[in-house]
Each structure stands twice: as structure tokens, then as C-alpha cells.
C-alpha positions in Angstrom: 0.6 76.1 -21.9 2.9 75.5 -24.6 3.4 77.4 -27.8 2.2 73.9 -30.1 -1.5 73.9 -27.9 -1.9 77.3 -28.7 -1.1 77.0 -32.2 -3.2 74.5 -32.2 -6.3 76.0 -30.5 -6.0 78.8 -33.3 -6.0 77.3 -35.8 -9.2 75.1 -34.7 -11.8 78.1 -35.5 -10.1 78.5 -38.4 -10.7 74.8 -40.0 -14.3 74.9 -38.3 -14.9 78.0 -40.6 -13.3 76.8 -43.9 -15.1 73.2 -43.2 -18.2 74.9 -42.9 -17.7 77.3 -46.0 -16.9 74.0 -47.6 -19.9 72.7 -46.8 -22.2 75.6 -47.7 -20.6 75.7 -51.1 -21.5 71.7 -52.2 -25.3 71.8 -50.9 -25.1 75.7 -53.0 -23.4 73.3 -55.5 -25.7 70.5 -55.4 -28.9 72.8 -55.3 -28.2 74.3 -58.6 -27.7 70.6 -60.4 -30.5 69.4 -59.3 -33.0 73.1 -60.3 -30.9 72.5 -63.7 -31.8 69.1 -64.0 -35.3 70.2 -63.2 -35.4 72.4 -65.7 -33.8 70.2 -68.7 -36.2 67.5 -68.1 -39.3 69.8 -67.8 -38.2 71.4 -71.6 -37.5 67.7 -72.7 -41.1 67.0 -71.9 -42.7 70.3 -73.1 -40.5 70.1 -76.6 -41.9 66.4 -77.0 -45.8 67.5 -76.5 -45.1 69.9 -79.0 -43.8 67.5 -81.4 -46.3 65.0 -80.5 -49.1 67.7 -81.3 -47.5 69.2 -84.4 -46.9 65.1 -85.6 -50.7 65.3 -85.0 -51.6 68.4 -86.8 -50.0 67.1 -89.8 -51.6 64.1 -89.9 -54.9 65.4 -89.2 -54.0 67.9 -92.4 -52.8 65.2 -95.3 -55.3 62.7 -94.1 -59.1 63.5 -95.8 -61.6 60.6 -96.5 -65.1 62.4 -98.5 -66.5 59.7 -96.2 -65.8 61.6 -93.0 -64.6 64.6 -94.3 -66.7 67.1 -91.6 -64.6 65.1 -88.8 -61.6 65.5 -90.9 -61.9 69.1 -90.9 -63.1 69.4 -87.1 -60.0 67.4 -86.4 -57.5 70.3 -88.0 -59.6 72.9 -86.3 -59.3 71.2 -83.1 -55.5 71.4 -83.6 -55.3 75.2 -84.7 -54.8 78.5 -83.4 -54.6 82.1 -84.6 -53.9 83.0 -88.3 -54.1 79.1 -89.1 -56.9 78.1 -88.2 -58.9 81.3 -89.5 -57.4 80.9 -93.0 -58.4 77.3 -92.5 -61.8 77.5 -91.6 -62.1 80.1 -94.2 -60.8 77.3 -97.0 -62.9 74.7 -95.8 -65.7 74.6 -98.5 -63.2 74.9 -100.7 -62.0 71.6 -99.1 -65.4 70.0 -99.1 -66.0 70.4 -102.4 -62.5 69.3 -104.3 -63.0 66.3 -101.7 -66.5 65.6 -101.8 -66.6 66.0 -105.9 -63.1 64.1 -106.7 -64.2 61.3 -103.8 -60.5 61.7 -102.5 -59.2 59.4 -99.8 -55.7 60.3 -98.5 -53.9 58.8 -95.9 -50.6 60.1 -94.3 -47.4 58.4 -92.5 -45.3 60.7 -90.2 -41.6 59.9 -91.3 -39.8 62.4 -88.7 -40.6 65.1 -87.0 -38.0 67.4 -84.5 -37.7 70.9 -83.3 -36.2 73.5 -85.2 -35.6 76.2 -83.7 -35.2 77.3 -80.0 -38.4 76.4 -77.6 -39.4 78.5 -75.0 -42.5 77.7 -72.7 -45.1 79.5 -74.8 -44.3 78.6 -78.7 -41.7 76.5 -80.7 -40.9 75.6 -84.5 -41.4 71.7 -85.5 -40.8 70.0 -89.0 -43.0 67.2 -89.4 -42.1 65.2 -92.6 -44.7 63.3 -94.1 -45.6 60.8 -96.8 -49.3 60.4 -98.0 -50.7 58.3 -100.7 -53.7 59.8 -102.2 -56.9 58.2 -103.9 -59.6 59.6 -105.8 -61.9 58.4 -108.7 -60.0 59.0 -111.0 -56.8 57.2 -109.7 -58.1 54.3 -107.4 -54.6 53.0 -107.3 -53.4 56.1 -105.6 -49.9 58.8 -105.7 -47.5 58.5 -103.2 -46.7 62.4 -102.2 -43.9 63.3 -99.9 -44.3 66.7 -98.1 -42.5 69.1 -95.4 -44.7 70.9 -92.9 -43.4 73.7 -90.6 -45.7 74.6 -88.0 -45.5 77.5 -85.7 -46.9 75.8 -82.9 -48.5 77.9 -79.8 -49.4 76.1 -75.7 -52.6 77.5 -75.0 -55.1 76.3 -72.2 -55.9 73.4 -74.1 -52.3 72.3 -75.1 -50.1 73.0 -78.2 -51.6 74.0 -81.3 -50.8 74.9 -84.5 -50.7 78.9 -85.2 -49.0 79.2 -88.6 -48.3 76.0 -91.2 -45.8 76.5 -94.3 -45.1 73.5 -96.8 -41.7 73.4 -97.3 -40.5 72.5 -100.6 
């Protein structure tokens, strides 16, 4: 046997070893992309049903017709949690009777809304910015009224909800 076959036939477990090191490391490589990817596209879709509640919220907040105002008001409860919606449903006669006697009709327009600070799975921070033109009978022809909501919002069993609502002004 000559010294070249030999050298040859030692080196081969070699090679089969790196190959397969290789190897392991892409599929260890490729793994990890794809739970990453996994994960980003699992908080793109929580973050967006938490702005799509929170959009929801504030509509449900700016927009009061005396008309239907008890669905109006069952509407923001629906949408609340915690502190919020106890200081809420504590307001709401005060709410029914500046509605009821002032025959106010407000309707709202979301103009953006976006995450601001970090998300996690549980609770997350969203800016809803809304324009509303309220009606009542003293002013038929309505005000246009421009407002900034931030709204703790909290995933519960029945979705996101809003636990804590500041105007921002």
C-alpha cells in the first residue's frame, strides 16, 4: 500500500466528520430562522388585534347617538377591562344625562392608530387618533374635535380590551 492511499484513507473519516458537523450546523441554522420567523409573524398578528381592538374602543368612546345611547355605552363596556371600565360604568349616568338632555349625536373617524410601546403577549400601549364631529340641539351643524387616546390595552379570554384610557393633549 502506498503512502498517497493511506493518506488518503485518513483523511476520509475526517471529511465524513466535518461534512456531517456541517450539516448539523445549517438544519441547527435553518431551525432557528424558521422558530424566529414564527415568532415575528405571531407578534405581527397579536400587535394588529390589539390595534384593531383599541381602533375599536375609541370609536365605540367618541361615538354617542341619545338615540341609542344604552348600546353605546354597552359597546365601551364590552371593550373594557379593570380600572376602565369600573370608572366607566361608574360615569355612565353622568353620560346619559349630558347626552339624553343636550340630544348629542357624535360620530368619530379613526385617523391612525400604532403601538407605542413594546408588546408583549398579555398587554401593549396603542395611540388611536381620532377626529369626531359632534351635534347637539344647540349646534345642529356640528364641531369638528380632534382627539388622542392612549389605551392600556389587556388580552383576556375574550380578546384585547381596554384597561386604562388617557386623552392626550
Amino acid at each position: 500500500m502506498s503512502n498517497g492511499a493511506s493518506l488518503r484513507r485518513s483523511r476520509q473519516p475526517v471529511l465524513v466528520v466535518t461534512l456531517l458537523v456541517v450539516i448539523a450546523l445549517l438544519v441547527a441554522g435553518a431551525t432557528f430562522l424558521a422558530f424566529t420567523v414564527r415568532v415575528d409573524r405571531q407578534q405581527i398578528a397579536m400587535q394588529a388585534q390589539a390595534v384593531h381592538a383599541a381602533r375599536q374602543e375609541a370609536i365605540n368612546l367618541v361615538t354617542l347617538d341619545y338615540t341609542s345611547l344604552e348600546a353605546d355605552i354597552a359597546n365601551v363596556l364590552a371593550g373594557a377591562t379593570g380600572d376602565f371600565r369600573e370608572q366607566y360604568r361608574k360615569g355612565a349616568d353622568q353620560v346619559r344625562k349630558i347626552v339624553t338632555d343636550n340630544q348629542v349625536r357624535s360620530t368619530a373617524d379613526v385617523l391612525e392608530a400604532g403601538i407605542v410601546l413594546p408588546a408583549d403577549t398579555r398587554s401593549v400601549t396603542v395611540l388611536v387618533v381620532v377626529d369626531s364631529t359632534v351635534r347637539n340641539k344647540a349646534d345642529q351643524k356640528g364641531q369638528r374635535r380632534h382627539y388622542r387616546i392612549q389605551l392600556q390595552m389587556a388580552k383576556d379570554k375574550g380578546g384585547w380590551r381596554a384597561s386604562t384610557l388617557d386623552f392626550i393633549s
